[in-house]
Structure formats: structure tokens, C-alpha cells
N, C-alpha and C positions, 0 to 999 in steps of 0.2 A: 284608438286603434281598434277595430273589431276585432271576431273571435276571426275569421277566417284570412284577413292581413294577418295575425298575431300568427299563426299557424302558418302562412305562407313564408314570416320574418324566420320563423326558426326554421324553418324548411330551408331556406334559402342560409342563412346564417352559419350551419352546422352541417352545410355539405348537403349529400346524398342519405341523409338519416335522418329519418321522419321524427320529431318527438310528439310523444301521445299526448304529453301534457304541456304547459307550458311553464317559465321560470314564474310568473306570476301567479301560476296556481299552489308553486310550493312556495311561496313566498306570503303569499297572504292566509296556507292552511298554516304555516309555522310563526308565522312574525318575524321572522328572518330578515335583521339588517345588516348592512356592510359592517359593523362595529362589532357582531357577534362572533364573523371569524377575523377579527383585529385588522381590518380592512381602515382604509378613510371614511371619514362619514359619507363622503357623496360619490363614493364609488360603485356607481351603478353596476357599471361596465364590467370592471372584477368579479363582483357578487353575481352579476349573469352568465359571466363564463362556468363559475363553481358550479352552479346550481345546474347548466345545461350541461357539463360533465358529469355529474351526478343521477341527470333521468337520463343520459345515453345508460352510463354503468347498470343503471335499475333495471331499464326495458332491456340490456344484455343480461343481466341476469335471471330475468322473467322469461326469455324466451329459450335459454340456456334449459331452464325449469321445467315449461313446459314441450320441450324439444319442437319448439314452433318457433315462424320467422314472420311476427307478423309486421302488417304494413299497414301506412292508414286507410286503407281499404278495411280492412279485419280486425281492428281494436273496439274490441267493445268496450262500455262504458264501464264494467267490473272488474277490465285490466288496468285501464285507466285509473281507476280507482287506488286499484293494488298499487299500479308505479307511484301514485301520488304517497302513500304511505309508506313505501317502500323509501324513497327518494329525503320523507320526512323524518326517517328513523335515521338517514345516512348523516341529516342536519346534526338530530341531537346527537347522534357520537361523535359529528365533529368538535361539536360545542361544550359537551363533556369532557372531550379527551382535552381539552384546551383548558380548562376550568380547573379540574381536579382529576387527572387519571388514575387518581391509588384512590377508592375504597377502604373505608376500616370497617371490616364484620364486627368486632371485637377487640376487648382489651389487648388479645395476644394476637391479632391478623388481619393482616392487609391484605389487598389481591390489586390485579389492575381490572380497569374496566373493559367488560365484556364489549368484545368486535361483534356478535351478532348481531346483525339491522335483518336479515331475514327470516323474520321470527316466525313460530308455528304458526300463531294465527294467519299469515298471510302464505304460506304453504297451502295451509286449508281450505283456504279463500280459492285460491287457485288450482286445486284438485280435479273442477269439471273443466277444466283448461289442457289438464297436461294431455298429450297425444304419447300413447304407446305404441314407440316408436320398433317392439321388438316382432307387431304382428302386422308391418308393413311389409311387404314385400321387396325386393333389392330388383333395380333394373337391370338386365341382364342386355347389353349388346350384341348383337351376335351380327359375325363376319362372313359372307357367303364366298369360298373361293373355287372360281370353276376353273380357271387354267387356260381358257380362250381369249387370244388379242383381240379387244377390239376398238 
């Protein structure tokens, strides 16, 4: 399947929501198989829903981020990027949380494991992204009422 079928498959698959990346790209940056979140072994199908739930939540959260709506018209290759690692942090805490959720610091403390997947490096990453949104202007309507039928 080429890259622009594979792009058309998830376009068409997941509605009206573009994804930047695809389940193949977080699938082969992580090594992610069905068996890692206690799926069947040959449950393709499963594991592409997870994963394509996972880059909607990442690219809602990135655009959340940087108070932008983008579309694949406007995804550059360095958001693309970000959703891809973004999407791959969401892997390993699910595969953590599955594995072993308690953490031992020490003889005396345990803790559970940390839900961050939007970590500062990828904030940082995305800082010439964010749009400040407080020195946009607000559209204002305006109603002309003259009082003449016509």
C-alpha cells in the first residue's frame, strides 16, 4: 500500500479526522505488537484501533498545546514528528502500567507510575508552534438596524 493510499485508508477509516501520522509509523518507531497490550497474537485489527485512538488523543493534545487546528494541509514534518513520539510515550505507559504500575524508590517507598507522556522535551519541541492566542483580535459582528420595511 503506498504512502498516499495508506493516508487516504486512515482518512477514510477514522471519519472526518486527518491523522498526521500513521499506525505503521508508531508501530514500527516502537515495536508494538498485539501481544504487548494482551491482545491475540494476530490481532491486527485491535492493535490499529488502539494505536489510531492514540494519534487522534496526541494530535488533540498538540493542537490543544499549541491553540492551532491543524489539517493536512498545515502539518509540518516537526509536528509530525512530535505526534509520532508523543503517541510513543502513550505506548510505553500503556505497557508499563500493564507490567508493573508500583515503582520501588527504596527500601521504605513505593509510588505508582508517573501518567506524564507530555514531557518537557516535547513542549520544547513545540514552542515555535504555539500561536498566542491572547494578541489575536476577537471578531466582532455588528448588526445595522435602520427601522425601514423593505
Amino acid at each position: 500500500m503506498g504512502e498516499s493510499s495508506l493516508l487516504l485508508f486512515n482518512f477514510l477509516l477514522y471519519g472526518d479526522k486527518f491523522m498526521w501520522i500513521s499506525v505503521d509509523d508508531v508501530i514500527n518507531f516502537t515495536g508494538l505488537k498485539p501481544k504487548h497490550l494482551n491482545l491475540e497474537k494476530d490481532d491486527t485489527t485491535g492493535l490499529n484501533n488502539i494505536v489510531s485512538d492514540w494519534i487522534n488523543q496526541s494530535q488533540d493534545l498538540i493542537n490543544m498545546y499549541t491553540n492551532r487546528n491543524y489539517t493536512d494541509d498545515n502539518v509540518r514534518d516537526a509536528i509530525r514528528n512530535i505526534c509520532l513520539r508523543l503517541t510513543s510515550n502513550m505506548v510505553t505507559l500503556a505497557i508499563q502500567k500493564r507490567d508493573n504500575p508500583i515503582i520501588k524508590v527504596n527500601d521504605w517507598t513505593i509510588q505508582g507510575l508517573s501518567s506524564d507522556i507530555f514531557t518537557d522535551d516535547l513542549k520544547d519541541d513545540l514552542k515555535p508552534f504555539v500561536k498566542d492566542s491572547s494578541t489575536e483580535p476577537d471578531s466582532i459582528g455588528v448588526l445595522a438596524i435602520t427601522g425601514r420595511d423593505e
